[in-house]
N, C-alpha and C positions, 0 to 999 in steps of 0.2 A: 189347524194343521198346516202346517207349512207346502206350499207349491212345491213339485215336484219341478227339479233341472232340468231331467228327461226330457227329450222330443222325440216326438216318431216320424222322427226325418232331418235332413241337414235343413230345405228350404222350409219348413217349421220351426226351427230354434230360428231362422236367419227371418223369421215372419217380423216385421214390426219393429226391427233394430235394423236392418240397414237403408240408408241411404244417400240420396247423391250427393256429391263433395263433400265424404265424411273423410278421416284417416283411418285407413286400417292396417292393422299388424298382421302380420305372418308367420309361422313357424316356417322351421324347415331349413336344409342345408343341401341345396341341388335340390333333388327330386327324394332327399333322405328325412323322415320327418314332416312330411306335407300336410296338412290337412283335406286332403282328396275330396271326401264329399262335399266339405264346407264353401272350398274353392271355386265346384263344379254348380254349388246352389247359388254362390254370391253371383257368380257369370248370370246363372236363368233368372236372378231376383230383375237386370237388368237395371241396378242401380249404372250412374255415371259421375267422371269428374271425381273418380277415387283419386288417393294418396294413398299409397302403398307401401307402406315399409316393410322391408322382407331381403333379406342376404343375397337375393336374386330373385329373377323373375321366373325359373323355371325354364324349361324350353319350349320349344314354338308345338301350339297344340296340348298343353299337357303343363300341368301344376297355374303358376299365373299367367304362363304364357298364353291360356285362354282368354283371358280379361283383356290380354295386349290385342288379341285377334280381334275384339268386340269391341273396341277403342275405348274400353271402360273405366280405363287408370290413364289420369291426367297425368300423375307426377309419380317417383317411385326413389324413395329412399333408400337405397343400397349398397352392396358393395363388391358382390362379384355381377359381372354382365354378360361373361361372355360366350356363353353358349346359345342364345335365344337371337335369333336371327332379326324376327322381325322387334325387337328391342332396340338392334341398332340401326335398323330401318327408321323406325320411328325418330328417333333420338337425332340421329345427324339429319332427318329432312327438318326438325324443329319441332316435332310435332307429339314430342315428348320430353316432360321435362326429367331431370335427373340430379337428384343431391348425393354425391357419391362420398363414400365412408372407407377409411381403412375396418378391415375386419372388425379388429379388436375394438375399435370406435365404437362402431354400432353397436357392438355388443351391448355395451358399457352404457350408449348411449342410449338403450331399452332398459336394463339395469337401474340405471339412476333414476328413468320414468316410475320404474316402478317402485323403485325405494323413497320417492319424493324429494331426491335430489335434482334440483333446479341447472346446478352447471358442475363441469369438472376439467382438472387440467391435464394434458399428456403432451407426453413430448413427440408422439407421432404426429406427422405432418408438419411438425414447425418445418419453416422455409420453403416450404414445396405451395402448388395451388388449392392444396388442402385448407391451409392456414390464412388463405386470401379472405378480408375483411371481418376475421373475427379477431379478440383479444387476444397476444400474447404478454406472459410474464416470465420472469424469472425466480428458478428457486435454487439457492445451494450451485449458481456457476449454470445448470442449464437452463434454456428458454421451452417453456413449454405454449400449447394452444387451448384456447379456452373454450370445450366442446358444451352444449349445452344436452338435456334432455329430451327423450324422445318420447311421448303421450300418445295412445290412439284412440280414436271413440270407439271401437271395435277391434277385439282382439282376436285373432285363430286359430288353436293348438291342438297339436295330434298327439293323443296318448298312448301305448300300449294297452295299459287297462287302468278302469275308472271305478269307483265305488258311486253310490245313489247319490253324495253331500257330494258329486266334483271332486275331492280329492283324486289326484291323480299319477300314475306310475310314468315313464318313458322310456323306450327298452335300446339301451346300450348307444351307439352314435344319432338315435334318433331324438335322444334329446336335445341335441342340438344348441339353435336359439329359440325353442319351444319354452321353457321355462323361464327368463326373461320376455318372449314377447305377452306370455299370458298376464305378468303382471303390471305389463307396462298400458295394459287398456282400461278402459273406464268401464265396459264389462266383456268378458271374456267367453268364447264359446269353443268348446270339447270336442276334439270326435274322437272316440275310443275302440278298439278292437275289442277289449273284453268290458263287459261291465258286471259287478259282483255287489251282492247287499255288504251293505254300511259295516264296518266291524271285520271283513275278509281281509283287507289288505292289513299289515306290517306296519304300524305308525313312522316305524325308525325305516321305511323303505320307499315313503311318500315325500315326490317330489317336490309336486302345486298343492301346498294346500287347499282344499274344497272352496275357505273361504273367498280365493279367486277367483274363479268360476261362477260363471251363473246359470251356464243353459250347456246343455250335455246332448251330445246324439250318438245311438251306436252305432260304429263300422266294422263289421264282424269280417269283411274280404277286401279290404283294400287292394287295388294294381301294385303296389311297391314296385312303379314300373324303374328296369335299370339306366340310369343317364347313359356309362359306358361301361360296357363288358369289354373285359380287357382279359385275353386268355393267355397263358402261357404256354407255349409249341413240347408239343412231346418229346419224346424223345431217350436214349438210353444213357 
């Protein structure tokens, strides 16, 4: 009989798979799509000398920005930074390194990881200090840059709802870069709000297939804490 994904708990799926100066992926867009438990266990595992790819770090206290508080992430692959204080604390005293990405790059460049695409070309960043010592070519009149792939030995992803086999849902902007980062890791770990037997979900409505996934935990109340609440003033 096959091993069951499941774990009864984040720092139980994260038992035995992480550690120090590994690279790990992220899901997540701000504080939208996070994987919360998994984040909160990899902090207590007290691995160090991570690489972290992930669209951002979070903010201070809260998503990766914990990792940043515990000096846990040597380097961090990304491409937005600017809400996490002590990220640019670290970063300009030198004491954090930083490979910065336009959006779309990243994206693509998790994407390809996970499609076993080795390199690709875009015309984002030519001439800028994006494009500093990597290849550029021409195709058809424009100069494009030659980005390569992005691989991690540990992947992070937050689902909506999950069946037993991994397969898994993501619900409306929380999918994010949730489904490229899942694939672009050597094995990939879940955390789910609902989890449902094998055969409930929709085939034509399933994101990650299972065979992505390797280790599952559920998170029935996530914080979905909010970056900014932004009101609009009443009025007649």
């Amino acid at each position: 009989m096959a091993k069951s994904k499941l774990y009864p708990s984040a720092a139980a799926a994260l038992e035995g798979l992480v550690a120090d100066n590994q690279t790990v992926a992220v899901g997540g867009f701000g504080l939208c799509g996070i994987p919360e438990a998994l984040i909160a266990a990899l902090r207590d595992s007290g691995v160090k000398g991570l690489t972290a790819i992930s669209n951002n770090a979070g903010v201070d206290g809260f998503g990766l920005g914990q990792l940043l508080a515990t000096r846990q992430i040597r380097k961090m692959i990304s491409s937005y930074v600017g809400e996490n204080k002590e990220f640019e604390r670290q970063y300009l005293a030198g004491e954090l390194e930083l490979e910065f990405n336009p959006q779309g790059t990243l994206a693509e460049r998790l994407r390809a990881g996970g499609a076993g695409i080795p390199a690709f070309f875009t015309r984002t960043g030519y001439g800028t200090i994006v494009a500093e010592g990597k290849e550029t070519r021409q195709f058809d009149g424009h100069w494009y840059v030659m980005e390569t792939a992005l691989k991690a030995d540990v992947s992070l992803v937050k689902a909506w709802k999950a069946d037993k086999s991994g397969n898994l849902v993501y619900r409306k902007t929380a999918r994010n870069f949730n489904p490229a980062v899942a694939t672009a890791g050597e094995v990939c770990v879940a955390e789910a709000e609902i989890i449902v037997e094998v055969g409930e979900l929709d085939p034509d409505q399933i994101h990650t297939p299972g065979i992505y996934v390797q280790r599952l935990v559920h998170n029935p109340n996530p914080e979905k804490r909010i970056e900014q609440r932004t009101l609009r003033q009443g009025g007649k």
